[in-house]
Backbone as ProteinMPNN parsed JSONL, in Angstrom:
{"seq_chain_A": "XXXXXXXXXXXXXXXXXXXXXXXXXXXXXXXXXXXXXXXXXXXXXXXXXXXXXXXXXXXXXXXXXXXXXXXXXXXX", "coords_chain_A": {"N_chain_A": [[0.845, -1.18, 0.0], [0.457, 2.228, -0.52], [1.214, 5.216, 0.69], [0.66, 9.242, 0.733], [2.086, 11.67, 1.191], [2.328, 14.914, 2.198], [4.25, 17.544, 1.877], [5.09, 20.848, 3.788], [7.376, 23.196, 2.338], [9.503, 26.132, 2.943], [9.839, 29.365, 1.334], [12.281, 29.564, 0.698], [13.729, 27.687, 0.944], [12.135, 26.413, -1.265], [13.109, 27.523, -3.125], [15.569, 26.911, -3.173], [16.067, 24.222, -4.132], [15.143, 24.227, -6.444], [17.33, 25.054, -7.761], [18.414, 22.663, -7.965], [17.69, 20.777, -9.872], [18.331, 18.392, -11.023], [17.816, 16.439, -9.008], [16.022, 14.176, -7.403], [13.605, 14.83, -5.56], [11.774, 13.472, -3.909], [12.898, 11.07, -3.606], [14.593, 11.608, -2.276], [13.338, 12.671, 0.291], [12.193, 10.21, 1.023], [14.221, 8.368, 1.349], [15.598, 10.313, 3.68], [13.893, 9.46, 6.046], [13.29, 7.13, 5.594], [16.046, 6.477, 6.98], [15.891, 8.302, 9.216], [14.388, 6.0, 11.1], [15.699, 4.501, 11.076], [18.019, 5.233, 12.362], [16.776, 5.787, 15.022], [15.714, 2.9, 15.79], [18.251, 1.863, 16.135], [19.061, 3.765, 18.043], [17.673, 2.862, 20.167], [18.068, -0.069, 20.555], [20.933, 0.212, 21.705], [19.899, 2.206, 23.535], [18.817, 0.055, 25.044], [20.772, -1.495, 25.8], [22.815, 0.048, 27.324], [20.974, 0.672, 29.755], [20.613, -1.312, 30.608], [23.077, -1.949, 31.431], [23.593, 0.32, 33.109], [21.713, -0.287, 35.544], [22.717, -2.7, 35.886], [25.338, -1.982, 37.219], [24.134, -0.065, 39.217], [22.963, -2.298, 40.902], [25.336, -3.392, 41.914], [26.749, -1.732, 42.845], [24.953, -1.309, 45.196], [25.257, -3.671, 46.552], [27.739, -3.798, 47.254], [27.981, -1.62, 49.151], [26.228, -2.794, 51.332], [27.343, -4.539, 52.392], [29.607, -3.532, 53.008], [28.022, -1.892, 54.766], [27.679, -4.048, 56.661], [29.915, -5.384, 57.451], [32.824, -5.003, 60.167], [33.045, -2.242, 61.194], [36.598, -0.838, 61.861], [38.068, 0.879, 64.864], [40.237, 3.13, 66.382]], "CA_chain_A": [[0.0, 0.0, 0.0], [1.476, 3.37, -0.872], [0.868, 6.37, 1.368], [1.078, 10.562, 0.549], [2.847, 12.632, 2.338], [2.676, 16.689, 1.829], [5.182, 18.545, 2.992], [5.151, 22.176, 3.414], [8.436, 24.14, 2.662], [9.245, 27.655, 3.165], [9.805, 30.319, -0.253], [13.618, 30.044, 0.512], [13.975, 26.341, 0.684], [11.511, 26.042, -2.74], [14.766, 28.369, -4.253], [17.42, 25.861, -2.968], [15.651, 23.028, -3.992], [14.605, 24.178, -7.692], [18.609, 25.296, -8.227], [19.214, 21.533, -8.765], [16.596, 19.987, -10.904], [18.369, 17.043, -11.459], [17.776, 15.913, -7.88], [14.894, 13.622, -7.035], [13.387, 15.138, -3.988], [10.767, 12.42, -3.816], [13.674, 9.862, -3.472], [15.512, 12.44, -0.733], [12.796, 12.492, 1.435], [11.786, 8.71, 1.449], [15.731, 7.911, 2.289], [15.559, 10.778, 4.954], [12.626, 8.933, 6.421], [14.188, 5.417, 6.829], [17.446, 6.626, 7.823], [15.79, 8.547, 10.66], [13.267, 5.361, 11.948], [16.979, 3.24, 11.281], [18.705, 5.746, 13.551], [15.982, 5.691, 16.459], [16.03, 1.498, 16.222], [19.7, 1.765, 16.574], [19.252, 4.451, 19.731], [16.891, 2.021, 20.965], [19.068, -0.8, 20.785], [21.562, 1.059, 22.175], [19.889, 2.895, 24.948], [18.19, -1.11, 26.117], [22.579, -2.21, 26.294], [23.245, 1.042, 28.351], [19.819, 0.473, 30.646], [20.676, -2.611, 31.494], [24.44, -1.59, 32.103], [23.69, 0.933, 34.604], [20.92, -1.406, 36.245], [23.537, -3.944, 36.786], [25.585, -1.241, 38.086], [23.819, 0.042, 40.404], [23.18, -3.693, 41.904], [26.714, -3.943, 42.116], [27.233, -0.624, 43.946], [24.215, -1.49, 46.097], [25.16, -4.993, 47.253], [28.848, -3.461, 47.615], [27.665, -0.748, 50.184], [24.962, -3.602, 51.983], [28.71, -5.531, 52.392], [30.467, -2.346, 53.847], [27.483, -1.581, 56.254], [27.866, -5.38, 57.528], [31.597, -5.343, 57.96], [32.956, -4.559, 61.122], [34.545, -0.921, 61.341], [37.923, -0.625, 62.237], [38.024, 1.88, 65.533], [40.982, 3.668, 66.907]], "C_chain_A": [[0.891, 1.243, 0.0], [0.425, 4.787, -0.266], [0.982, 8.081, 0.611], [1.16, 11.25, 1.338], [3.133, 13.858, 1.829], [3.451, 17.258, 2.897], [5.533, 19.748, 2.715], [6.914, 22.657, 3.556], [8.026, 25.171, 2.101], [9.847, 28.167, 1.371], [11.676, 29.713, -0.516], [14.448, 28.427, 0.329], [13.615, 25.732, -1.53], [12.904, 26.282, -3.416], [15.573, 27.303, -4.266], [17.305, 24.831, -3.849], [16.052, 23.106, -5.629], [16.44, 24.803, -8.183], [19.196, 23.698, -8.499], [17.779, 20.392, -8.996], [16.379, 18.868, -10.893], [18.197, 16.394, -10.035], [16.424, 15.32, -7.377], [14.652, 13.6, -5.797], [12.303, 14.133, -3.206], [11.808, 11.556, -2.58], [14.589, 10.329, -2.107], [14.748, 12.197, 0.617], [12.826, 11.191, 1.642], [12.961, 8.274, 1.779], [15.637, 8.642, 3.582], [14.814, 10.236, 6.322], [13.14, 7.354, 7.24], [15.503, 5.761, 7.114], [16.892, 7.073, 9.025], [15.142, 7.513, 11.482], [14.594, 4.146, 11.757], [17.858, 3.633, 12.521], [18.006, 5.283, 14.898], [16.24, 4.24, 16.506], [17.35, 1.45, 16.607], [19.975, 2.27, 18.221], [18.697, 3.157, 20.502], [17.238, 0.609, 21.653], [19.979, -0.24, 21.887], [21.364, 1.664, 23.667], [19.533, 1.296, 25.985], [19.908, -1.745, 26.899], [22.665, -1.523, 27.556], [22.142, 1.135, 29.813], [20.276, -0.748, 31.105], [22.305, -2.528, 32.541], [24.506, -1.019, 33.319], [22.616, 0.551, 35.489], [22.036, -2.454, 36.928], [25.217, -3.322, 37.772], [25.543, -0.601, 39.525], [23.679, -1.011, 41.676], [23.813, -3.918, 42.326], [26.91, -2.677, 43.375], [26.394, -1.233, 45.142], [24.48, -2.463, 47.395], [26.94, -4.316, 47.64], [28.648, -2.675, 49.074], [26.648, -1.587, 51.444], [26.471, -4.577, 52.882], [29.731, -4.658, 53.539], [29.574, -2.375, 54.952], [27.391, -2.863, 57.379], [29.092, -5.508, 58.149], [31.998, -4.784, 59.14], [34.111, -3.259, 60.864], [35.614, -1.318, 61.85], [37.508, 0.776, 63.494], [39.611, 2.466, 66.306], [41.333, 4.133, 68.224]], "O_chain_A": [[2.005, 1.206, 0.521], [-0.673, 5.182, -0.659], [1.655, 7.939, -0.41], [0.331, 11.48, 2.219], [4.087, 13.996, 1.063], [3.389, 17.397, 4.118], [6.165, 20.01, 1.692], [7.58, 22.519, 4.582], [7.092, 25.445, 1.347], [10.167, 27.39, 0.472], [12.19, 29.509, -1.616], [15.489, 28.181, -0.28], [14.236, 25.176, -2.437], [13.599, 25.486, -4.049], [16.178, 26.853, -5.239], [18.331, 24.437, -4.404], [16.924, 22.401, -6.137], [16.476, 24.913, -9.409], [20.237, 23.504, -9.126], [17.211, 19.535, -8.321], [15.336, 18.218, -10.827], [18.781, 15.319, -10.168], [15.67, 16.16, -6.886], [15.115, 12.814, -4.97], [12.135, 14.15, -1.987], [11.68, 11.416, -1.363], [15.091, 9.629, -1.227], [15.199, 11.737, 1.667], [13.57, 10.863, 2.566], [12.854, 7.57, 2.784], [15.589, 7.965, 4.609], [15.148, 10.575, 7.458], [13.28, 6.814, 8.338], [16.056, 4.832, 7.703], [17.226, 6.437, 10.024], [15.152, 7.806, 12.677], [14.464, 3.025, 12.248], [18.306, 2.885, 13.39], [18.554, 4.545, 15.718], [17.115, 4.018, 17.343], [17.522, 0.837, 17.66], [20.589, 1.752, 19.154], [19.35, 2.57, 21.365], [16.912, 0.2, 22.767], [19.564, -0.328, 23.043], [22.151, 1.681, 24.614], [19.801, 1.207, 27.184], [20.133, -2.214, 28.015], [22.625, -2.09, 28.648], [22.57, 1.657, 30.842], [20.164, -0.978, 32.309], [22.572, -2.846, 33.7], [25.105, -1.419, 34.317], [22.628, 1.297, 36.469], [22.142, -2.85, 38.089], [25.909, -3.924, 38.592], [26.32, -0.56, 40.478], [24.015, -0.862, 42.851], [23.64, -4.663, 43.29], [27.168, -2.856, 44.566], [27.045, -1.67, 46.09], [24.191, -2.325, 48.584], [27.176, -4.653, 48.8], [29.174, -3.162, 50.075], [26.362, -0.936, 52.449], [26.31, -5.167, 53.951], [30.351, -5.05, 54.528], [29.993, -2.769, 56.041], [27.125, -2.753, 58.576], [29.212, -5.736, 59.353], [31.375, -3.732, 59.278], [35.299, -3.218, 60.545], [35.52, -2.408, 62.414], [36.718, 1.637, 63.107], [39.945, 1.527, 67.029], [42.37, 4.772, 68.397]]}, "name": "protein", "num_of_chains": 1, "seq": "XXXXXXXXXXXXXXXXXXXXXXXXXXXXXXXXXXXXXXXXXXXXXXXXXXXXXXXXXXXXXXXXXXXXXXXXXXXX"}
């Protein structure tokens, strides 16, 4: 199924655009489009590695400090 998509640009963009003819703006946008919903899967990836990283982080600090408050001080 094939969607349409209008997209408003401004007077000064139209100019830029129509200075190179030979450029299929069709074909610009629809790459711009899946590169940006390839980027976000990538963040997304990405941010679930780093979520879990500082999750298993913090566990580590947590159970480190649970270890210290058990330990017998040293007193002077």
């Amino acid at each position: 199924m094939v969607r349409k998509l209008i997209v408003d640009i401004d007077d000064e963009l139209e100019k830029e655009m129509s200075a190179h003819p030979e450029v299929d703006w069709v074909a610009v946008a629809i790459k711009a489009i899946r590169d940006c919903i390839s980027r976000r899967e990538r963040c997304k990836f990405y941010d679930t590695i780093v979520d879990r990283a500082i999750a298993q982080d913090r566990k580590q600090r947590s159970q480190e400090r649970k270890r210290r408050s058990k330990s017998p001080t040293k007193k002077s």
